[in-house]
Every structure is written in structure tokens, then in C-alpha cells.
Backbone as numpy.savetxt, mean C-alpha at the origin, in Angstrom:
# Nx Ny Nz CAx CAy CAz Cx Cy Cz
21.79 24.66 13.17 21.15 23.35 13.07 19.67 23.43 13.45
19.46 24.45 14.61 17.99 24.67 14.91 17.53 25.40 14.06
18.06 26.35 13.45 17.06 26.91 12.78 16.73 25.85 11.20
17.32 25.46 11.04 17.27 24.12 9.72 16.30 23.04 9.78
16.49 22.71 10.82 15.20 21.95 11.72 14.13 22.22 11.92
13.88 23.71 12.01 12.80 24.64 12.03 11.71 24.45 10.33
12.96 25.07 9.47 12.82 25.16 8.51 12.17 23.97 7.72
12.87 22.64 8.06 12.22 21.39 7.41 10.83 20.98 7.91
10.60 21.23 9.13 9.35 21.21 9.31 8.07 22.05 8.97
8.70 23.38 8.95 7.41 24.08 8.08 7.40 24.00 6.54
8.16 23.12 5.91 8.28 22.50 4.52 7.33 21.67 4.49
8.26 20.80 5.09 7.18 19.60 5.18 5.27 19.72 5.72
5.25 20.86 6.47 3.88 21.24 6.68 3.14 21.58 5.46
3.66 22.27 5.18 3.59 23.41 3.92 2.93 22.34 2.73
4.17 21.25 2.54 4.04 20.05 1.73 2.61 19.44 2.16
2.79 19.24 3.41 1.31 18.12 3.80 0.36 18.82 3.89
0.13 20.09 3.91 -1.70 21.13 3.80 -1.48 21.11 2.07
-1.00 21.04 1.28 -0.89 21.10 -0.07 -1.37 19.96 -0.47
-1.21 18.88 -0.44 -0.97 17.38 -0.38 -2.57 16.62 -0.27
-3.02 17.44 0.74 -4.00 17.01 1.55 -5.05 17.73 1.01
-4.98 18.74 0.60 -5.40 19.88 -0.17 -6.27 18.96 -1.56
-5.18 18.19 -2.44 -5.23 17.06 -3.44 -5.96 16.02 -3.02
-5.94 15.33 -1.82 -6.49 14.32 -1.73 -7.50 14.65 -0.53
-8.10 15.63 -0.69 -9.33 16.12 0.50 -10.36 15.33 0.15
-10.93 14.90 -1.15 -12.13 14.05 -1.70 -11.98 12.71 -1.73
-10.90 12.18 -0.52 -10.99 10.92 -0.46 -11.12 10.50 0.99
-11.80 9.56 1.08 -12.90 9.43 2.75 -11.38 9.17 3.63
-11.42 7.81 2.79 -9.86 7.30 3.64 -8.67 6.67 3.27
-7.65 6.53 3.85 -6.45 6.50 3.10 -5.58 5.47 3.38
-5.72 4.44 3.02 -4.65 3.23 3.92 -3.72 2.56 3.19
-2.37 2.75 3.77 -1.35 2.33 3.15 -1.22 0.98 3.75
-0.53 0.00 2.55 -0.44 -1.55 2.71 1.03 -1.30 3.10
1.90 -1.90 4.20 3.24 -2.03 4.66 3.76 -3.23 4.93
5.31 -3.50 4.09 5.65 -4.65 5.12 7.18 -4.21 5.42
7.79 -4.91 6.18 9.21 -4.60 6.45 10.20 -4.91 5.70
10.05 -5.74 4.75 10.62 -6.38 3.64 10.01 -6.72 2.43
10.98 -6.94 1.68 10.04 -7.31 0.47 10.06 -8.74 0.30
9.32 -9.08 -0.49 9.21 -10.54 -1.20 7.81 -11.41 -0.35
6.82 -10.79 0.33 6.64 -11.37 1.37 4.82 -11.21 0.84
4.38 -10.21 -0.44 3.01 -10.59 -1.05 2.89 -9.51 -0.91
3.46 -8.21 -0.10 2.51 -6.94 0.12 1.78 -6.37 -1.09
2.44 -6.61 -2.30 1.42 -5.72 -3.44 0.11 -6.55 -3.64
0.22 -8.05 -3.61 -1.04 -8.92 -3.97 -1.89 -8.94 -2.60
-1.38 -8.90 -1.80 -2.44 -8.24 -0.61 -3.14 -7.00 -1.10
-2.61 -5.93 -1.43 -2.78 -4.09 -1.43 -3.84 -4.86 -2.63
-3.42 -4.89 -3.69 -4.52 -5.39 -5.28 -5.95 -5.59 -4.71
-5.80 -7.36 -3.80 -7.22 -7.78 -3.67 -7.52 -7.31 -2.71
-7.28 -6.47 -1.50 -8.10 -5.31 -0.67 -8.82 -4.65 -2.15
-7.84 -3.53 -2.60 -9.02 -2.72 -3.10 -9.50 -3.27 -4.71
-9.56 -4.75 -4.65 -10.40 -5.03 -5.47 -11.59 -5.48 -4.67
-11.38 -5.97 -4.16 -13.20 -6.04 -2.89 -13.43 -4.67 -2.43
-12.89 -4.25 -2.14 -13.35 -2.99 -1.39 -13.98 -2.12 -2.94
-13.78 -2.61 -4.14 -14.31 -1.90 -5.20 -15.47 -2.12 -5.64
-16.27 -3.25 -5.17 -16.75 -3.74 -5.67 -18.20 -3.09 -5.17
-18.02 -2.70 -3.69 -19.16 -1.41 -3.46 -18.79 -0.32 -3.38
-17.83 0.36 -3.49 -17.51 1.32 -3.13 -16.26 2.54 -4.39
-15.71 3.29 -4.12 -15.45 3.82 -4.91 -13.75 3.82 -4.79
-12.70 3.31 -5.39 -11.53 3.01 -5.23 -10.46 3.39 -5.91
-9.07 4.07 -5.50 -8.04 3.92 -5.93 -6.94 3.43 -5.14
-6.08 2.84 -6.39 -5.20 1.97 -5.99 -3.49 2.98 -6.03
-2.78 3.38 -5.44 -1.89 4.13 -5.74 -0.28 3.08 -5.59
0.16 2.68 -6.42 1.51 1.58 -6.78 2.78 3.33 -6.11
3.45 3.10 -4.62 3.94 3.94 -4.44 5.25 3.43 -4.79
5.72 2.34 -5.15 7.05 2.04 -4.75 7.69 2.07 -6.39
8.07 3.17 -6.01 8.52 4.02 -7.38 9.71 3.62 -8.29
10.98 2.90 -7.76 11.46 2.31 -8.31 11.54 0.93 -8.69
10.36 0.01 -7.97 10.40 -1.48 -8.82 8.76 -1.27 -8.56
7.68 -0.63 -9.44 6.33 -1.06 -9.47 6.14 -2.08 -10.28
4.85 -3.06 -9.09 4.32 -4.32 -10.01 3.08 -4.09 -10.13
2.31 -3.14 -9.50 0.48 -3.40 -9.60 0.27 -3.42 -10.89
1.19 -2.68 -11.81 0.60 -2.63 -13.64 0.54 -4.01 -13.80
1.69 -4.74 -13.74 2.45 -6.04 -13.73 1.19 -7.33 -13.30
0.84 -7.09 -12.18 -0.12 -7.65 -11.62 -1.74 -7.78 -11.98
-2.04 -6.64 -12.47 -2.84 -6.28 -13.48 -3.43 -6.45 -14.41
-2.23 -6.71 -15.16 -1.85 -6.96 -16.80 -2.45 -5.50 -17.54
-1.66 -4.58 -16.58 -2.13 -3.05 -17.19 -0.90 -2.59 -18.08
-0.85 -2.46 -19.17 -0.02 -1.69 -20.22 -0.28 -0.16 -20.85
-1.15 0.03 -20.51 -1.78 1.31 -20.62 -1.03 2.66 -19.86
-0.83 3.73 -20.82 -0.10 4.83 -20.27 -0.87 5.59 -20.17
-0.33 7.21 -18.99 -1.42 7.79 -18.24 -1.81 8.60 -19.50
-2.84 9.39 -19.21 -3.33 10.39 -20.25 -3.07 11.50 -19.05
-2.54 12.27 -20.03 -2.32 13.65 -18.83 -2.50 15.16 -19.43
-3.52 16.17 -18.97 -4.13 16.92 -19.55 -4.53 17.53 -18.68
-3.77 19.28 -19.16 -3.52 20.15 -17.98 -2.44 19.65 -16.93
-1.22 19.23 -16.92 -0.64 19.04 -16.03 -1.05 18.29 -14.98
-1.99 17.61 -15.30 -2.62 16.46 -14.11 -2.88 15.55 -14.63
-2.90 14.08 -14.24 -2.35 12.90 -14.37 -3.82 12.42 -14.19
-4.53 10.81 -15.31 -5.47 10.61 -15.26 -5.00 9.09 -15.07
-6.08 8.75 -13.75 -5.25 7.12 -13.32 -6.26 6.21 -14.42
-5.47 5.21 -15.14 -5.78 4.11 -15.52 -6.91 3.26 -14.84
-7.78 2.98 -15.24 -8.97 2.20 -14.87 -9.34 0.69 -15.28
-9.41 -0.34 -14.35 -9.10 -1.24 -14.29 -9.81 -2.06 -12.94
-10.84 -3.39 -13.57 -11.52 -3.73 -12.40 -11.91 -2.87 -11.49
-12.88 -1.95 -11.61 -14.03 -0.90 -10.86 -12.72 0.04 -10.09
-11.47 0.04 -9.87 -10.36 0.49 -9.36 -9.60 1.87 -10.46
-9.70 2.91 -10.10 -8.47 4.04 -10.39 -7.59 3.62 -9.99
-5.99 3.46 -11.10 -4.70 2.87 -10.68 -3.75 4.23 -11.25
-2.94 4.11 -10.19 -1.98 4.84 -10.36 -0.67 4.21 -10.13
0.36 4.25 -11.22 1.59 3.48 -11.20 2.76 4.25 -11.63
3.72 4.16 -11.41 5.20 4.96 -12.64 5.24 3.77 -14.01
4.92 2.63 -13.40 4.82 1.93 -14.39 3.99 2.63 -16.03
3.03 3.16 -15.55 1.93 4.03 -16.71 2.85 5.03 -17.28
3.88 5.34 -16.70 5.02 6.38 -17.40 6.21 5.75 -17.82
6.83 4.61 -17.80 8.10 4.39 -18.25 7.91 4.03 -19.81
8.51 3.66 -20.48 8.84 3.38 -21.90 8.57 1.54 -21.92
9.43 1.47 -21.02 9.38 -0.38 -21.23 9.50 -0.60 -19.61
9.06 -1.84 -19.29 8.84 -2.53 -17.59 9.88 -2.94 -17.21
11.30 -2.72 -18.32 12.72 -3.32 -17.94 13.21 -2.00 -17.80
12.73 -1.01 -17.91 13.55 0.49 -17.14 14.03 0.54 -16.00
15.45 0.36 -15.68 15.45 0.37 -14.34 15.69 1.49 -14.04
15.17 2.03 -12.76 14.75 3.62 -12.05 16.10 3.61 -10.77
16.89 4.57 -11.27 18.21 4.45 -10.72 18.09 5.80 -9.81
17.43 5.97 -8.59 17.25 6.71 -7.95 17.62 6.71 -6.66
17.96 8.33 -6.47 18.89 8.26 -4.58 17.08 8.52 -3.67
17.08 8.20 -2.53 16.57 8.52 -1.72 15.75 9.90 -1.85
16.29 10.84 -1.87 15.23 12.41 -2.14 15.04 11.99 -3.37
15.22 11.43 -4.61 14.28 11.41 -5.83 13.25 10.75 -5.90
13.17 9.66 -5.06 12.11 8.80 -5.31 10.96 9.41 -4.17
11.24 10.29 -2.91 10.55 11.05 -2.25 9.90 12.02 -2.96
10.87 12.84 -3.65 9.71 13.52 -4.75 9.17 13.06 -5.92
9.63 12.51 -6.05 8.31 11.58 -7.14 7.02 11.11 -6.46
7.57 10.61 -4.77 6.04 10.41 -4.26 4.89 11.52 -4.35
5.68 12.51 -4.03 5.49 13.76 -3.85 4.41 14.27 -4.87
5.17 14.28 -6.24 4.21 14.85 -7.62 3.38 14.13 -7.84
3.67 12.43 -7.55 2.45 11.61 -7.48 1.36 12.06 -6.90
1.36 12.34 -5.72 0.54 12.96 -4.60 -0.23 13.94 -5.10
0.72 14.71 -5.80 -0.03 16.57 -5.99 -0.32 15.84 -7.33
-0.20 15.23 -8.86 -0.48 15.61 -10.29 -1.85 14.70 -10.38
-1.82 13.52 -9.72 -2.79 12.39 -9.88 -4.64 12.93 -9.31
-4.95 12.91 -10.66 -6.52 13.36 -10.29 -7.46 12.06 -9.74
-7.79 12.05 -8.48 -8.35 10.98 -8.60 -9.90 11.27 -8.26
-10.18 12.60 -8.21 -11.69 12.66 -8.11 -12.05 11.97 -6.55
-13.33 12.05 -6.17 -13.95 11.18 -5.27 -14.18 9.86 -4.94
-13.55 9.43 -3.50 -13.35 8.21 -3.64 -13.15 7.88 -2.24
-13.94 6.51 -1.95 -14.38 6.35 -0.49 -12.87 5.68 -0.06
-11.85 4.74 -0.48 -10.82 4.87 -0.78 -9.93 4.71 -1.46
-8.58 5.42 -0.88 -7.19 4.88 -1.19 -6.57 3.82 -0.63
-6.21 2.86 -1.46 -5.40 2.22 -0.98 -3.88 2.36 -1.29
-2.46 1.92 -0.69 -1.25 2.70 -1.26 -0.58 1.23 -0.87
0.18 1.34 -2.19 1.17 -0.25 -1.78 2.44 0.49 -1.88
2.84 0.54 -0.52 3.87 1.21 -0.40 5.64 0.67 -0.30
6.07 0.93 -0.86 7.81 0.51 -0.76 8.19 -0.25 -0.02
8.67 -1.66 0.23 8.72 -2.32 1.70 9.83 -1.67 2.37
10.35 -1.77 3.70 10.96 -1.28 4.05 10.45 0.00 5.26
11.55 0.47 5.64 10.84 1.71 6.32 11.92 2.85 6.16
12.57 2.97 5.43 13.58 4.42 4.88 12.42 5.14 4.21
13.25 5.88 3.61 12.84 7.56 3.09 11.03 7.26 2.29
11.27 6.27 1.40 9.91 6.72 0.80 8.65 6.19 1.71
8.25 5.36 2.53 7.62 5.25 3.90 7.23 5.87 4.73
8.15 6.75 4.86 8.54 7.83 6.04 7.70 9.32 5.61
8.36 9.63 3.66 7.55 10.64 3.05 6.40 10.05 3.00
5.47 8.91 2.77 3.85 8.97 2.78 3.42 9.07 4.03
3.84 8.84 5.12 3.40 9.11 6.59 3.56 10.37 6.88
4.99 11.27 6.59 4.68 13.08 6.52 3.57 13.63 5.58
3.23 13.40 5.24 2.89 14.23 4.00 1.08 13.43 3.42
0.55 12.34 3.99 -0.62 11.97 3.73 -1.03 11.67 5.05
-2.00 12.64 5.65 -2.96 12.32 6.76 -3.76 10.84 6.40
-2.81 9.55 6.96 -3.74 8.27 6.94 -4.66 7.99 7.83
-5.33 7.09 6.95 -6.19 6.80 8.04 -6.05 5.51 8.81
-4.80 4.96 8.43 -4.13 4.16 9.43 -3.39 3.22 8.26
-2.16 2.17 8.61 -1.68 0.62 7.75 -2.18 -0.07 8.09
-2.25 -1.06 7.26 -1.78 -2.44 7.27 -0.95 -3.28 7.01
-0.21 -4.02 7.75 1.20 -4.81 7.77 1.05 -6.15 7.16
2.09 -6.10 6.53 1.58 -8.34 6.01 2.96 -8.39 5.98
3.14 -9.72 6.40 4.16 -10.30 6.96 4.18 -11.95 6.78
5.12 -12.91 6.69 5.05 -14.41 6.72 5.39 -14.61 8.01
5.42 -16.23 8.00 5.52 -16.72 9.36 7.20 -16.48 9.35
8.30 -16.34 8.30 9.57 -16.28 8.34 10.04 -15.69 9.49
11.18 -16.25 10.71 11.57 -14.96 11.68 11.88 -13.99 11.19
12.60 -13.89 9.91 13.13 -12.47 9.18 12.12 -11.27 9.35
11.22 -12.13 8.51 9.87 -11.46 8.20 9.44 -10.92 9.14
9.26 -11.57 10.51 8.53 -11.13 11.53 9.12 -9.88 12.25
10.77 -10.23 12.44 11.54 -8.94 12.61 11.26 -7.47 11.89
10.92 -7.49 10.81 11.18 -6.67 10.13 9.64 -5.90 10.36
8.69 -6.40 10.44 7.23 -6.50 10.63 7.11 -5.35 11.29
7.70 -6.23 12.90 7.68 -5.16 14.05 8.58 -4.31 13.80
9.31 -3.74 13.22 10.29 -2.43 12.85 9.11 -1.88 12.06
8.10 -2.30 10.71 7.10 -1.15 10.53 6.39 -0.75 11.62
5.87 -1.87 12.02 4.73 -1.67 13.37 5.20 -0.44 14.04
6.30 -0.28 14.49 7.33 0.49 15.52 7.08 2.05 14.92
7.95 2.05 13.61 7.77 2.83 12.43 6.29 4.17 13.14
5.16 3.02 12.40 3.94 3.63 12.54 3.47 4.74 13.13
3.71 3.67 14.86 3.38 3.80 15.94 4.17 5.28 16.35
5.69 5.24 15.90 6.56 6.25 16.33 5.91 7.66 15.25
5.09 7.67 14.23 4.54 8.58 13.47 3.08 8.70 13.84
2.63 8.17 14.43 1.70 8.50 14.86 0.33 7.88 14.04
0.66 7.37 13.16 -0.09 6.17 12.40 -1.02 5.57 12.75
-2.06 4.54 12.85 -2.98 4.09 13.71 -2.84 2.63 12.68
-2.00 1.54 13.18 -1.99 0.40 12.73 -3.22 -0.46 12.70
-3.59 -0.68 11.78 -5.24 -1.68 11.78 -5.23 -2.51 11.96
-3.75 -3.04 11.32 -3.52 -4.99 11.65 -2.51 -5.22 10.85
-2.46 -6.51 11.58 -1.23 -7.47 10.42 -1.74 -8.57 9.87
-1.60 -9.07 8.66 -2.27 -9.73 8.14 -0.65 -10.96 7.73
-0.94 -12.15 8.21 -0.11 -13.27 7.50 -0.38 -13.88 6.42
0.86 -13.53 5.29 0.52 -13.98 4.21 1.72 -15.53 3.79
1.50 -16.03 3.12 1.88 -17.36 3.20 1.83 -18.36 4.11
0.84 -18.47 4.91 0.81 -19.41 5.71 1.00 -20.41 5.70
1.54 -21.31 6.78 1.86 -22.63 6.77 2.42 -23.39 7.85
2.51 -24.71 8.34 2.60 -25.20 9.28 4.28 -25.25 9.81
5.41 -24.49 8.60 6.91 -24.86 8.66 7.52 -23.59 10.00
6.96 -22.81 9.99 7.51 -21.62 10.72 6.67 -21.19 12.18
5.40 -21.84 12.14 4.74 -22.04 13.20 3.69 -20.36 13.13
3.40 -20.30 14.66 2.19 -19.10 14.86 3.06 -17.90 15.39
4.17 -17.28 14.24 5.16 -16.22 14.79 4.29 -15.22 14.68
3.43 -14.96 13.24 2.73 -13.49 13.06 1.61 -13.45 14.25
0.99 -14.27 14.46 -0.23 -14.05 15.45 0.80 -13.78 16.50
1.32 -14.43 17.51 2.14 -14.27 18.32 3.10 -12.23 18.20
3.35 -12.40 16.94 3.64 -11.32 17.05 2.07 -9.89 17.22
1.22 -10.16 16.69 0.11 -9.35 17.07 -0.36 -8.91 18.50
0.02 -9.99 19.00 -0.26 -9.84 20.33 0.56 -9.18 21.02
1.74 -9.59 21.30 2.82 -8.99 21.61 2.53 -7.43 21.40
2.08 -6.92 20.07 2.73 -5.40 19.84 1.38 -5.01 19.76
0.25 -5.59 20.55 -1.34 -5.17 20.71 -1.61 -4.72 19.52
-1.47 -5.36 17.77 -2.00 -5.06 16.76 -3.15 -6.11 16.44
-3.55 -5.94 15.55 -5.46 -7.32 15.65 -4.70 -8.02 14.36
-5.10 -9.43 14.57 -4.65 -10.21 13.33 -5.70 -10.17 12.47
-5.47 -9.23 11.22 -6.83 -9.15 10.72 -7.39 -10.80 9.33
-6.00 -11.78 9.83 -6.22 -13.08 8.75 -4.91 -13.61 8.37
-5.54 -14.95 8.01 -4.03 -15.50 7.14 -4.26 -15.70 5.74
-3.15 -16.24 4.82 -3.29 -16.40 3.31 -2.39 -17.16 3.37
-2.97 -18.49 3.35 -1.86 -19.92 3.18 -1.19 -19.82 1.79
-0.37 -20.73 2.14 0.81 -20.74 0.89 0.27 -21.52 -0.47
-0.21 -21.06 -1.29 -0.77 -22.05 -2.70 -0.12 -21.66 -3.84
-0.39 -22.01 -4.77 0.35 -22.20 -6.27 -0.96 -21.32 -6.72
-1.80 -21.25 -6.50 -3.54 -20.59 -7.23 -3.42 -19.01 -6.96
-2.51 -18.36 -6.01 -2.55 -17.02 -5.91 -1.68 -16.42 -6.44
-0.57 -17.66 -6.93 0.54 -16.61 -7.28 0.02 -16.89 -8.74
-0.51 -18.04 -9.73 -0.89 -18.50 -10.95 -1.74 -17.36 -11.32
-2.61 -17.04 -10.52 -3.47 -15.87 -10.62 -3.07 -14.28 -10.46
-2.12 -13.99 -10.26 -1.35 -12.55 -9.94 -0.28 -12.75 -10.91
0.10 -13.54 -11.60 0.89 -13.72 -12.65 0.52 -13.70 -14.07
-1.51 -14.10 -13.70 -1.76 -14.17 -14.84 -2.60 -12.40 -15.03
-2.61 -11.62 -14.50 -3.48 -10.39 -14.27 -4.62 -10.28 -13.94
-4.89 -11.19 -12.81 -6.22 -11.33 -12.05 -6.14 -11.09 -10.83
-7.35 -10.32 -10.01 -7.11 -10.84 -8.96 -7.38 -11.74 -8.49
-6.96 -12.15 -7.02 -7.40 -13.77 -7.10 -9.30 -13.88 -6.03
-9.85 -12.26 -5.98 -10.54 -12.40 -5.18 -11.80 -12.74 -6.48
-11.51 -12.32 -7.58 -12.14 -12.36 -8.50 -12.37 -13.75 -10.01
-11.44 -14.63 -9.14 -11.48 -16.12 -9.70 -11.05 -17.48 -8.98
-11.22 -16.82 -7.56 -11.03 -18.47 -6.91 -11.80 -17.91 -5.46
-12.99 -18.87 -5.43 -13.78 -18.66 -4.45 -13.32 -18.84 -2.72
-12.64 -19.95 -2.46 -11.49 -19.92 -1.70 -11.00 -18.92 -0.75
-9.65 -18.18 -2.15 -9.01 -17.05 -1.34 -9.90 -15.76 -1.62
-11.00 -15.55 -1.78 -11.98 -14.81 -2.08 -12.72 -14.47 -0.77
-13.01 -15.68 -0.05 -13.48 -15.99 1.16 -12.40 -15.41 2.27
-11.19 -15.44 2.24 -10.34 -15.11 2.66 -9.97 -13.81 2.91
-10.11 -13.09 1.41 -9.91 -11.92 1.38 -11.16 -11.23 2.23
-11.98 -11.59 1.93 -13.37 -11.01 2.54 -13.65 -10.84 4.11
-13.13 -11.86 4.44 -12.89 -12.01 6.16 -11.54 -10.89 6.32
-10.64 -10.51 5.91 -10.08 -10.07 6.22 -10.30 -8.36 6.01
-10.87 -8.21 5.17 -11.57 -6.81 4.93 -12.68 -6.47 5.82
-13.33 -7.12 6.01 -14.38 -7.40 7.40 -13.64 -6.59 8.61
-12.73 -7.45 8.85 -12.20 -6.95 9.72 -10.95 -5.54 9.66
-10.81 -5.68 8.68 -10.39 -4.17 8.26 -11.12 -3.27 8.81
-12.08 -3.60 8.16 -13.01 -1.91 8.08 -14.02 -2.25 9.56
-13.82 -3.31 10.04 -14.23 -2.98 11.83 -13.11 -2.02 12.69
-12.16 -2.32 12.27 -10.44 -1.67 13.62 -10.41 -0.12 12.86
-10.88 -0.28 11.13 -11.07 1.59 10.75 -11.88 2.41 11.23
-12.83 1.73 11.00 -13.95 2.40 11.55 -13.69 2.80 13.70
-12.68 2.01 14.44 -12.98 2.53 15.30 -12.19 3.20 15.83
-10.63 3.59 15.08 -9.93 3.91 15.17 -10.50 5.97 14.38
């Protein structure tokens, strides 16, 4: 058993100097997390690195390999071009995107995968995807915290998450199980960000920030204009001045807790 144990770890090393190897030309690397799904994490992950694109140099990496929406979100239909065995991300609003979506046949494929398949798929994602130079990555990663979570935290030196979460208790539970997650990998959590805000569930996410000494880096009240707009393939930082303002304060403070971390 020890020596097996042995063994998976100099794999997994092996895996992450390889890995890292691929993504050495990118400044920094931050994966979007929540503990559950249904709760906005991909339309959070979108309008980060659509502001963050707007000076800077960006890719967007859609990790959650068996139900991707960033194409979806997008309104990207476009498949990868791939030449030489390396994968060319789709370009879209000043953003390099990378999706499985850019590889399936139709968006009703359902991806019937155990646990180690969808890990190595993160995997080839990781190693085939050229993304050239780029101040960053952003990664909308699988909600949850099993296997494919777990492989982008082995295997990509981050440069820390970010958590979004509702005021739901569910939600909040599940929150602090990434938070935990992170923290237990050695991760450097930037913040939690509340998305759907509203007066029905009260101040659980802030409350929870405090509690688990993470920075509330903002809220995103509950409207009909963000989801109208992520439905229609926009982002919403890029047609409603509003949650634009929103997003902006919250990237602010992003890249204050990155930078000092």
C-alpha cells in the first residue's frame, strides 16, 4: 500500500512539472469554485475574464467536462482547429476559450463519464490547449469538490480560487466544504463572492466570510437582466452598466487579495 502511495505521488508530480511546463506563459491562474451547482459559478467565471480582458491578456478554460456551458453562454458554436496535435482555443470577446463543448458533435451529447475519465480529459486539456501568453487564466471549474477539483488543484500551480455561493443555507454549506477543500490543498482562497442576492435568506455568505477569514470580494443581486443576458450570449459586464459596476468592484478587489497573496 506504501509503496503505491509512493508511486501516485511521483505520477502525479511527474503530471504537475509537465502540466506546468504547458502553462509556464501564463502570469496567473485562478480557478472559479462553488460547492454546488446551480448557484451562477460559470456567469461569474465569463464576466471576471471578460473585464479582466479588456486590459489584459485572457483565457477562459470551461473545465467541467461533462455538462460545459461557457460555449452556451457565449453563443460560441465554433469547433477547435487543431494542428500538430495541439488544440487552438476559440476566440471570443478579447478572451481565448477553451471548452469540450468546441469538440462534441451536438450540445445534447451527453458525456457519460466515471471519475478517472473526466480527470484525464482535464488532464489533455491541460497538456493539448495552446494558449500562448497570457496575463490570465481563468478556470470554471466543476462544482463540487470530488475528483475533477481535486485533479486541477494537483496538477495546476494556482494562483489561488474564488468561491461564489448564494445566500441559500445549502449553498452556504457546501461553500465552506470548497473553502475547506482549498485550504486543505494548499490553495490560497481570494474570496467569496455572493451571487444572487437578496433580502429572503439574509447575510449567510458575508457571515460566512468571516467566520472562515475569507474577504467578501461582492454581491450580485438576484435580477431577470443577468440571466436575459447570459442566455442571450453576452456578457452582462458588456451590456448593462449596473452589473458592470458590480463586476468591476469585485475584480478590484480580486486582484488586491492576488496580488498579496
Amino acid at each position: 500500500m506504501e509503496e503505491t502511495s509512493t508511486k501516485t505521488i511521483e505520477r502525479i508530480g511527474e503530471q504537475r512539472k509537465h502540466v506546468m511546463e504547458r502553462l509556464g506563459r501564463i502570469r496567473r491562474r485562478i480557478a472559479v469554485m462553488s460547492g454546488k451547482g446551480g448557484v451562477g459559478k460559470t456567469t461569474v467565471a465569463i464576466n471576471i475574464a471578460a473585464l479582466l480582458a479588456e486590459n489584459n491578456s485572457v483565457g477562459l478554460l470551461d473545465a467541467d467536462i461533462d455538462c460545459p456551458n461557457v460555449n452556451k453562454f457565449l453563443g460560441i458554436t465554433e469547433k477547435f482547429s487543431v494542428s500538430g496535435g495541439k488544440i487552438k482555443p476559440v476566440e471570443k470577446y478579447g478572451m481565448k476559450i477553451a471548452s469540450m463543448a468546441s469538440l462534441q458533435d451536438s450540445e445534447d451529447t451527453a458525456i457519460i463519464w466515471r471519475g478517472p475519465m473526466i480527470s484525464h480529459a482535464i488532464l489533455q486539456f491541460l497538456e493539448l490547449v495552446e494558449w500562448g501568453n497570457l496575463d490570465y487564466l481563468i478556470i470554471d471549474t466543476p462544482p463540487g469538490t470530488s475528483d475533477a477539483a481535486l485533479t486541477l488543484m494537483q496538477l495546476v500551480q494556482l494562483s489561488g480560487v474564488v468561491i461564489v455561493s448564494t445566500p441559500h443555507p445549502v449553498s452556504l454549506t457546501d461553500a465552506n466544504k470548497a473553502i475547506n477543500m482549498a485550504k486543505q490543498m494548499n490553495v490560497p482562497v481570494l474570496g467569496i463572492i455572493e451571487n444572487m442576492a437578496g433580502g429572503i435568506f439574509g447575510s449567510g455568505v458575508e457571515k460566512l466570510a468571516e467566520s472562515s477569514g475569507v474577504p467578501l470580494l461582492g454581491s450580485i443581486k438576484l435580477q431577470k437582466t443577468l440571466s436575459s443576458l447570459t442566455s442571450g450570449g453576452v456578457p452582462a459586464v458588456k451590456d448593462d452598466k449596473n452589473l458592470r459596476k458590480d463586476f468591476e468592484n469585485i475584480v478590484k478587489k480580486l486582484l488586491l487579495h492576488q496580488q498579496k497573496d
